[in-house]
C-alpha positions as CSV (number, residue, x, y, z in Angstrom):
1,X,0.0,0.0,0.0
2,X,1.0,3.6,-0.7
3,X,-0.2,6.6,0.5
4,X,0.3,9.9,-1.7
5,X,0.4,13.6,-0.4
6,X,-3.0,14.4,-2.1
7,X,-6.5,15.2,-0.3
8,X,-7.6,13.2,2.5
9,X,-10.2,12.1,1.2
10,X,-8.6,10.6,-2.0
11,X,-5.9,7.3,-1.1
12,X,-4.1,5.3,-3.5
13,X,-3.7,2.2,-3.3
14,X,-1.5,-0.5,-4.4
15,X,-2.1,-2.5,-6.1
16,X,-5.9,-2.7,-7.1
17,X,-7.7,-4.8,-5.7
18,X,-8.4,-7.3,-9.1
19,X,-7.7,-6.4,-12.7
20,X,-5.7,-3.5,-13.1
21,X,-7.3,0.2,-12.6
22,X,-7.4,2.2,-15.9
23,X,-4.4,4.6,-14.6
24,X,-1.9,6.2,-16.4
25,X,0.4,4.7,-13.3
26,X,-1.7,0.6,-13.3
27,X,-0.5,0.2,-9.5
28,X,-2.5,2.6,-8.4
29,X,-6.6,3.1,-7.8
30,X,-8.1,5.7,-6.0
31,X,-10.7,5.2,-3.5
32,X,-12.9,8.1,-1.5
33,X,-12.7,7.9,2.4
34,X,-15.4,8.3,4.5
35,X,-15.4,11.9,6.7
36,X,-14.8,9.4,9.9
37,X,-12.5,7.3,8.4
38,X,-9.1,6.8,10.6
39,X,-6.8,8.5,8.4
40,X,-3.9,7.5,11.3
41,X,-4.1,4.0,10.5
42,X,-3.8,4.0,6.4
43,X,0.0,2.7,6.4
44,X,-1.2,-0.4,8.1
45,X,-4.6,-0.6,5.4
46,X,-4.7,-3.8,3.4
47,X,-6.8,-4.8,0.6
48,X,-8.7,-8.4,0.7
49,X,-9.7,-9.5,-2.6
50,X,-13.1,-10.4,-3.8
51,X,-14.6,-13.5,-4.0
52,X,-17.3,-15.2,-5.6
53,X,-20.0,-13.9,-2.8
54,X,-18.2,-10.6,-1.6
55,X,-16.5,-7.5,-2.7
56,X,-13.2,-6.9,-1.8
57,X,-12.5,-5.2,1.3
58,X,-10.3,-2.3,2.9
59,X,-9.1,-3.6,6.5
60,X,-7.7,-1.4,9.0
61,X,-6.5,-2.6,12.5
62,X,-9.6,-2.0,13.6
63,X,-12.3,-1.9,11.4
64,X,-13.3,-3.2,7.9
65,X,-15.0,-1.4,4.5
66,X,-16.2,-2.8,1.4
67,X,-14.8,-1.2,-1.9
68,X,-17.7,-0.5,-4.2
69,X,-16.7,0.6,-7.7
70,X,-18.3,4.2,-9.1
71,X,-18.4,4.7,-12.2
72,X,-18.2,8.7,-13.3
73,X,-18.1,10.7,-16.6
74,X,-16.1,12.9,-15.2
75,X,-12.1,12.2,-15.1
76,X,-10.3,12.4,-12.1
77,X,-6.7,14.2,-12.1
78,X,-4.2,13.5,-9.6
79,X,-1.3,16.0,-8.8
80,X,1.5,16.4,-6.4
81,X,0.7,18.9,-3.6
82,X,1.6,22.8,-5.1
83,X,4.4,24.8,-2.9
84,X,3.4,26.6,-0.2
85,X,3.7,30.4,0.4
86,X,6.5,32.0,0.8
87,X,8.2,28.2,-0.9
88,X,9.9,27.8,-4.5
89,X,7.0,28.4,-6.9
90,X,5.1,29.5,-3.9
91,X,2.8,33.1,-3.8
92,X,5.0,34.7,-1.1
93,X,6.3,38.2,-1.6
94,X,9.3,37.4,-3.1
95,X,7.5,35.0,-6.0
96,X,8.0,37.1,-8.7
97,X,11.3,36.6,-8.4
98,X,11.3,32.9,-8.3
99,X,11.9,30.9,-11.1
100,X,9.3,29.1,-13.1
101,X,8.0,26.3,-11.2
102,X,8.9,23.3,-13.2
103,X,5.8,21.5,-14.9
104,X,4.4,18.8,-12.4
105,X,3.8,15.0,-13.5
106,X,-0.1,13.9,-13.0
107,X,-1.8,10.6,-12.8
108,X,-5.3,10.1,-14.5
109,X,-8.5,7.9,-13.6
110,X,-10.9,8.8,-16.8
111,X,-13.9,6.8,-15.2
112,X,-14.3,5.5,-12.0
113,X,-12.5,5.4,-8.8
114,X,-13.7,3.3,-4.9
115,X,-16.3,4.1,-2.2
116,X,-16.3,2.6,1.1
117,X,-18.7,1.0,3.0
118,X,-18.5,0.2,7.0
119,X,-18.4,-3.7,6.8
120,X,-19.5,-6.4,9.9
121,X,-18.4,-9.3,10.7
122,X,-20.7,-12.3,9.7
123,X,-20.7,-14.3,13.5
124,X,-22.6,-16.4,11.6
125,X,-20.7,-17.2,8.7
126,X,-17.8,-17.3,11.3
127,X,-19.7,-20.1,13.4
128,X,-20.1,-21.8,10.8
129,X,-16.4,-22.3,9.6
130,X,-15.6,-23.5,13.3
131,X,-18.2,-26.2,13.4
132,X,-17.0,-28.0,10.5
133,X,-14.4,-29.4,12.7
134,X,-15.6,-29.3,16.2
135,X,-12.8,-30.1,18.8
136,X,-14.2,-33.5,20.8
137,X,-10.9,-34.3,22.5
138,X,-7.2,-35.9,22.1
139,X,-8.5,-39.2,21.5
140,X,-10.6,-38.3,18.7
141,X,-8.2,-36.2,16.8
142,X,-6.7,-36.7,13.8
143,X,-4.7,-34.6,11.2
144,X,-6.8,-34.3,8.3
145,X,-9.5,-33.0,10.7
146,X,-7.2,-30.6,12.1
147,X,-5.7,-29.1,8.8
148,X,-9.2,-28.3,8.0
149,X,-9.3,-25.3,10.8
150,X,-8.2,-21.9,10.3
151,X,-5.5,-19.6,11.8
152,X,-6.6,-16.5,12.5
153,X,-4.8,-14.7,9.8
154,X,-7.0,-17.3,7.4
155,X,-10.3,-16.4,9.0
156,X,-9.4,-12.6,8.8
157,X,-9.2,-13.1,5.1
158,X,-12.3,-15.3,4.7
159,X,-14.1,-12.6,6.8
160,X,-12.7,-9.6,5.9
161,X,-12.3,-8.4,9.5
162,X,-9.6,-6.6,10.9
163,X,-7.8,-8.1,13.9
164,X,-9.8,-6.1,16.6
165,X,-13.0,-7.5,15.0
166,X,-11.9,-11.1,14.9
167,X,-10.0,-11.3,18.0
168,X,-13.8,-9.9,19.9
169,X,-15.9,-11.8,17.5
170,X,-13.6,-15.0,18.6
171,X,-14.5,-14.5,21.9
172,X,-18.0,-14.2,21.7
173,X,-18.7,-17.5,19.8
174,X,-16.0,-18.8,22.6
175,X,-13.7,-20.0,19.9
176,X,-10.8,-22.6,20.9
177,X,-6.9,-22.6,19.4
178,X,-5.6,-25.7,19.2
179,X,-2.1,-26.8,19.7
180,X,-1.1,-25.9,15.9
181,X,-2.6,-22.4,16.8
182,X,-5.9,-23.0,14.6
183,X,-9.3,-22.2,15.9
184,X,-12.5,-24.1,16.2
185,X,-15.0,-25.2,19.0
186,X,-15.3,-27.5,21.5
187,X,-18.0,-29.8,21.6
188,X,-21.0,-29.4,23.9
189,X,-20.5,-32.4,25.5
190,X,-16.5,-31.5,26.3
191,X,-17.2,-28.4,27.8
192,X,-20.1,-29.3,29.8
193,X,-17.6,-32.2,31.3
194,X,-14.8,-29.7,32.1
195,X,-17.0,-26.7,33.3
196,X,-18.7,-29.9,36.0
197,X,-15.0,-30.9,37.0
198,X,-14.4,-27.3,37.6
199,X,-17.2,-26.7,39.9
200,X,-16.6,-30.1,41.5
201,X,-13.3,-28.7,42.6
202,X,-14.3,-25.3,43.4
203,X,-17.1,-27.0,45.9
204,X,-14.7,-30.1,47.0
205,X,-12.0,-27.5,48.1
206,X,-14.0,-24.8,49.2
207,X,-12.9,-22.2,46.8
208,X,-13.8,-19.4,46.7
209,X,-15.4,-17.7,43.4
210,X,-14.2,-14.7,43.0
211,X,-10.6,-15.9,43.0
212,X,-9.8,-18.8,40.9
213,X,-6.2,-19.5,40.7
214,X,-5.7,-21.0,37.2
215,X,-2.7,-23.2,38.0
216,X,-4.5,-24.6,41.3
217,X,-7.2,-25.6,39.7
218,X,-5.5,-27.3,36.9
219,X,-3.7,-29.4,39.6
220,X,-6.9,-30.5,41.5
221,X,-8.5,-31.7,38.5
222,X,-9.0,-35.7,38.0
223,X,-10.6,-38.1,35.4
224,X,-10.7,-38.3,32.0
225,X,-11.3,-34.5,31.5
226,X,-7.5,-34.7,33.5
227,X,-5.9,-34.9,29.9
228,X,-7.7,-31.9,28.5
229,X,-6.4,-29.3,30.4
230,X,-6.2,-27.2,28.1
231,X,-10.4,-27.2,27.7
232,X,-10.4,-26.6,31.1
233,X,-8.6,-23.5,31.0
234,X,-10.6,-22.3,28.0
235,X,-14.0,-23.8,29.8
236,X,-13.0,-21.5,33.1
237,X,-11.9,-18.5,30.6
238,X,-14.9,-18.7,28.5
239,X,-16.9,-18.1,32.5
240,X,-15.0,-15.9,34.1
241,X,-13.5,-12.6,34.3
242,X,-9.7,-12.6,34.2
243,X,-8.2,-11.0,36.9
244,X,-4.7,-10.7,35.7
245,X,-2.1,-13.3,37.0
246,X,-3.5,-16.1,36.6
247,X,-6.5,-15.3,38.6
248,X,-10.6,-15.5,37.5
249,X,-13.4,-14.6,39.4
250,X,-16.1,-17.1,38.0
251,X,-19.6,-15.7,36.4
252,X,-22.3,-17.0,39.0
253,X,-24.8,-16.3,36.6
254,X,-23.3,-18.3,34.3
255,X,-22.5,-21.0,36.7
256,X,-26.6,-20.4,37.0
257,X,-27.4,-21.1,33.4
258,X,-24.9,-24.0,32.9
259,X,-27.1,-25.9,35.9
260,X,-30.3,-25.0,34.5
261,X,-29.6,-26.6,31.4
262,X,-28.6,-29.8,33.0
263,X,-31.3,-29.9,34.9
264,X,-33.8,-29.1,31.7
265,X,-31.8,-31.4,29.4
266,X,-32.4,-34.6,31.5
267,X,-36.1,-34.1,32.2
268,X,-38.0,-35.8,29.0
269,X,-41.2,-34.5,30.2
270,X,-42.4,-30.5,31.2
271,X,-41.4,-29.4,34.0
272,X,-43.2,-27.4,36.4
273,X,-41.6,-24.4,37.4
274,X,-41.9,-24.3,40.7
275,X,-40.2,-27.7,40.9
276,X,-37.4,-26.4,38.8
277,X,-37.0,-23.5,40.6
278,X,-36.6,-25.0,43.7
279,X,-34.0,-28.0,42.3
280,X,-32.4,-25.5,40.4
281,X,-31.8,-23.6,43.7
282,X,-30.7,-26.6,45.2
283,X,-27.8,-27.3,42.7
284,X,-26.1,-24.4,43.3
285,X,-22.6,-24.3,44.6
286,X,-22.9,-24.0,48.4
287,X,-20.4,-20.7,47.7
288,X,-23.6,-19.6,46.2
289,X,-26.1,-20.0,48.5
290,X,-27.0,-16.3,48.9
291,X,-27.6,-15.9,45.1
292,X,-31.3,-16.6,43.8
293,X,-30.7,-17.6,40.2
294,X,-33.8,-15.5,38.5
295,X,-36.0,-17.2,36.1
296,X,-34.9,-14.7,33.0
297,X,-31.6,-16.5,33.0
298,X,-33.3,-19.7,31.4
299,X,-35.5,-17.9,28.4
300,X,-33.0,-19.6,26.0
301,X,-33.5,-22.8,27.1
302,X,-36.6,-23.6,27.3
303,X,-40.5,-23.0,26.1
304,X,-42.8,-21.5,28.9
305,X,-47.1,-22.9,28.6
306,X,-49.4,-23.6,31.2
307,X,-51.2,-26.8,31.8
308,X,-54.2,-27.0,33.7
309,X,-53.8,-30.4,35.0
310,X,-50.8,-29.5,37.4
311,X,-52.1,-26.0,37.9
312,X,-48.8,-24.5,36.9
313,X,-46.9,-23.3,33.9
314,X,-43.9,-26.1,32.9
315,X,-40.9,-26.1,30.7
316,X,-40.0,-27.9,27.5
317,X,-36.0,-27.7,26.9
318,X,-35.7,-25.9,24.0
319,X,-32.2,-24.7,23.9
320,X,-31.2,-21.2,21.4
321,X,-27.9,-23.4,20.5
322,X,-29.9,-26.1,19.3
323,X,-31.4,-24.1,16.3
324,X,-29.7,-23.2,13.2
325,X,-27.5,-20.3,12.7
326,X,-28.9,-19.1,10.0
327,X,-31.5,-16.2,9.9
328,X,-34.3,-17.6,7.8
329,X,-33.6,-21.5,8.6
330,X,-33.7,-20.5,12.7
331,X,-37.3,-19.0,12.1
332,X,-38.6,-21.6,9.7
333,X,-38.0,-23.9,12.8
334,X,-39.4,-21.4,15.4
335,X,-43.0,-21.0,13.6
336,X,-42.4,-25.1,13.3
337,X,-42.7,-25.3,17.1
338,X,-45.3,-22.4,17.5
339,X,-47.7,-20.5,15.2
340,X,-47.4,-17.5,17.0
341,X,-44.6,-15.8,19.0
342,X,-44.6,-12.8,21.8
343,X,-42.1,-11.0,20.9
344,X,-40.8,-11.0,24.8
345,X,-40.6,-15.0,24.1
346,X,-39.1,-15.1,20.6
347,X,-36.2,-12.5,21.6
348,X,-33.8,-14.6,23.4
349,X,-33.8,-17.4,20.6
350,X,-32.9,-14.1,17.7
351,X,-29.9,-12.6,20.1
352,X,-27.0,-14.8,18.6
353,X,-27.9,-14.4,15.2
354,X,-28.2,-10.5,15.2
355,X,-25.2,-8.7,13.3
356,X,-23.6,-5.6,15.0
357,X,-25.9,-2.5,15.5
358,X,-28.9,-4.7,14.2
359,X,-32.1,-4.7,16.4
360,X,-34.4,-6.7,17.4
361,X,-37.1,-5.8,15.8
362,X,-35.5,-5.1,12.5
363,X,-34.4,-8.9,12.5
364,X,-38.4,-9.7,12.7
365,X,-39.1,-7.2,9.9
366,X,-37.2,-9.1,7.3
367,X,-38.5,-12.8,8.3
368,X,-41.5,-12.7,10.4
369,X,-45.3,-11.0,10.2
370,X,-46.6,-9.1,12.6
371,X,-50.2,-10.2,13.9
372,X,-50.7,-7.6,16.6
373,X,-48.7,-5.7,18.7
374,X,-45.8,-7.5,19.8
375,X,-47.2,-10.6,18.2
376,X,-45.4,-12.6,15.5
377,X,-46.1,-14.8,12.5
378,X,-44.6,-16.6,10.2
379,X,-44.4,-14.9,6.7
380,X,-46.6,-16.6,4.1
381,X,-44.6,-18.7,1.1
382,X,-44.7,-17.3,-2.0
């Protein structure tokens, strides 16, 4: 990439981005920045090329734009700044007696030149990529499955993303490096094990949870989940807070959710609430006795109806993470299981799949109908 000494709003780049811009110098394009854009950061700009599904992209460290090509009848001329007063050439008082300024070499762009749009992350596109080689432990590695994952310099190309993007979008699908430094997830079933052994030895040793020494926990831990300690350390990250040091202070409400949905996951039949309330009360960590998990915590879990015949309203499991990741797929299931949503119930299943800055109700908009007010339908096929 190079940067020339023309208006700010005007950056040339090198080299195009696929093609070959129609300059009169072919490394170069030029490409219009936005009034906001971080004109500190353009040395460390790259381009990412196109493919078949996307335009190619402008990444900076921390944020990432999509080039859109404009085409103009108007030609675009590209000088060298002029002198300054008072410089050779320049209209200080003593100009007239400067010499002729020599004749200045220009770069033309006859018809089009680059916009820039603010591009997001797809979470779900990057979910995807990490589930098609889910991490299920040593013993059931192999290479070829490992190859498949990418290192984060490959998913910042796939994505388009810039590394602050990525690194924060790895974090919220809870992403796991392996040992050749390649991410992907760990399977449900792993992490449930290790975040069990980890509360097993908080309770067994009478920890306490707003200090969790990483290396002493580690060296407590026993069974078969011993040989993946590394899934424990990304189990208690993924739960925590990190204190610095080694340290974590563990998420009670998260310790909350993870024994809800054990408790919901085994029952086969509804449960009534005021029987999981109090069992979920009673499976708390004893360190948490003074904490009353509150009902909200569970919306993602599970499907909330009454039924006369135990004079109570009971749960169905019905976990968010069970449903697909894709927008018009998740809500095809959803109006599957009911015909008509509140939007209060249908909220917690939509909040992983929403992109940055996208609300709620804008998600509904595009792939459900509204009934009444705060009532949802699905669409009807075309």
């Amino acid at each position: 990439m190079s940067l020339s000494s023309y208006p700010s709003s005007l950056l040339s780049v090198q080299p195009p981005p696929s093609g070959g811009a129609d300059f009169s110098d072919p490394s170069l394009f030029l490409v219009e920045l936005p009034p906001d854009f971080p004109v500190s950061e353009l040395p460390k700009c790259e381009v990412v090329g196109a493919s078949a599904s996307s335009k190619a992209a402008l990444v900076t460290p921390e944020s990432s734009y999509l080039l859109t090509k404009v085409e103009s009848s108007n030609a675009f001329v590209v000088v060298p700044p002029s002198s300054a007063p008072g410089e050779e050439g320049g209209d200080g008082e003593d100009a007239e007696n400067q010499p002729e300024p020599k004749r200045m070499k220009s770069s033309i762009c006859p018809s089009f030149h680059y916009e820039l749009t603010p591009h997001r992350l797809d979470i779900c596109e990057l979910q995807r990529i990490l589930s098609e080689s889910v991490y299920e432990g040593d013993a059931e590695e192999v290479s070829e499955k490992s190859s498949r994952r990418k290192t984060e310099a490959e998913l910042s190309i796939l994505l388009q993303a810039s590394d602050k993007e990525l690194k924060e979008a790895l974090i919220k699908v809870e992403a796991f490096k392996d040992e050749a430094g390649r991410y992907t997830l760990v399977s449900e079933e792993l992490m449930s094990d290790a975040f069990d052994e980890i509360l097993a030895v908080i309770s067994a040793n009478d920890l306490d949870l707003s200090k969790i020494v990483l290396s002493n926990l580690l060296g407590s831990v026993t069974g078969d989940i011993s040989t993946e300690k590394a899934v424990v350390e990304h189990c208690l990250r993924m739960n925590s807070s990190d204190l610095g040091g080694g340290a974590f202070k563990v998420d009670v409400e998260k310790v909350a959710h993870f024994k809800a949905r054990k408790i919901l996951s085994k029952r086969s039949e509804p449960y009534p609430v005021k029987q999981f309330m109090q069992q979920w009360s009673a499976e708390m960590p004893h360190q948490c006795t003074s904490y009353s998990p509150p009902f909200s915590l569970v919306a993602d879990l599970c499907l909330s109806s009454h039924d006369p015949k135990v004079g109570d309203d009971v749960l169905a499991y019905f976990p968010a993470s069970s449903l697909p990741r894709d927008p018009e797929s998740r809500f095809r299931k959803l109006f599957e299981v009911r015909e008509c949503w509140k939007e209060e119930d249908i909220g917690p299943f939509l909040k992983e799949i929403l992109k940055e800055g996208e609300k709620e109700v804008q998600l509904l908009l595009k792939h459900a109908l509204m009934k009444s007010k705060g009532e949802w339908i699905a669409k009807p096929l075309l």
